[in-house]
N, C-alpha and C positions, 0 to 999 in steps of 0.2 A: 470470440470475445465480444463481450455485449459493448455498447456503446459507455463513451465518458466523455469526461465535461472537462480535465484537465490531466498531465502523463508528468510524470516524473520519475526520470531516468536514473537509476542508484545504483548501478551496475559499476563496479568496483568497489563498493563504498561495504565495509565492515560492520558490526553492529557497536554503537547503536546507533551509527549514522544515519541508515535506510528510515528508523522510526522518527529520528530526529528529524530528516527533512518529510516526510510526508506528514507528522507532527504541522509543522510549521506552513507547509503548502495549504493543506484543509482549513488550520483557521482565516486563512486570505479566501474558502470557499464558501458557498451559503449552502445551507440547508440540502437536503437532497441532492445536490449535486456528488456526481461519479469520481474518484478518482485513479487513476489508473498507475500503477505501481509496477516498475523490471529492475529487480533487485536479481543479484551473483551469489549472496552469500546464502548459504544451504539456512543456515541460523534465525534468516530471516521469514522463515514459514513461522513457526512457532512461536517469533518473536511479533509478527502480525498478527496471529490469531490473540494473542494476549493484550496488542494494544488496543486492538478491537471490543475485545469483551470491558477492559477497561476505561477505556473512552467513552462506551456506547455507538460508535460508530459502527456499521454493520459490513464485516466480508463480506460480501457479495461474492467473490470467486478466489480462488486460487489453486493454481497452474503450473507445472514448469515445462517449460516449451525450450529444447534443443540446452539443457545446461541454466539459464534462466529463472528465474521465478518470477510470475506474473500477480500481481492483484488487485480488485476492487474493491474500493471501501470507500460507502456510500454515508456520506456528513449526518451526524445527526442533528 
């Protein structure tokens, strides 16, 4: 897992909580900065990829590690 600038833990949390708080995290981040994302719900890959293309923000990575899903998504 490459380095980040801030984690936010969404592990139990349903959709569309996971995008609502990483929504809400990123605009408190500047520019380029990392942020790193462990979301539970299977729902939440798809629902990443899409808020990414829509935001402009960039995945950077996504993962699931032991049941988890992991991801980076770098501020535009």
């Amino acid at each position: 897992m490459a380095d980040f600038d801030e984690e936010l833990d969404a592990s139990g949390l349903n959709c569309p909580l996971p995008i609502l708080r990483a929504k809400k995290t990123l605009a408190k981040m500047d520019a380029g900065k990392i942020l790193h994302i462990i979301a539970t719900d299977p729902g939440s890959v798809k629902d990443f990829e899409a808020f990414a293309r829509q935001t402009g923000n960039e995945l950077v990575e996504s993962k699931e590690v032991g049941g988890k899903f992991e991801f980076l998504i770098k501020k535009a």
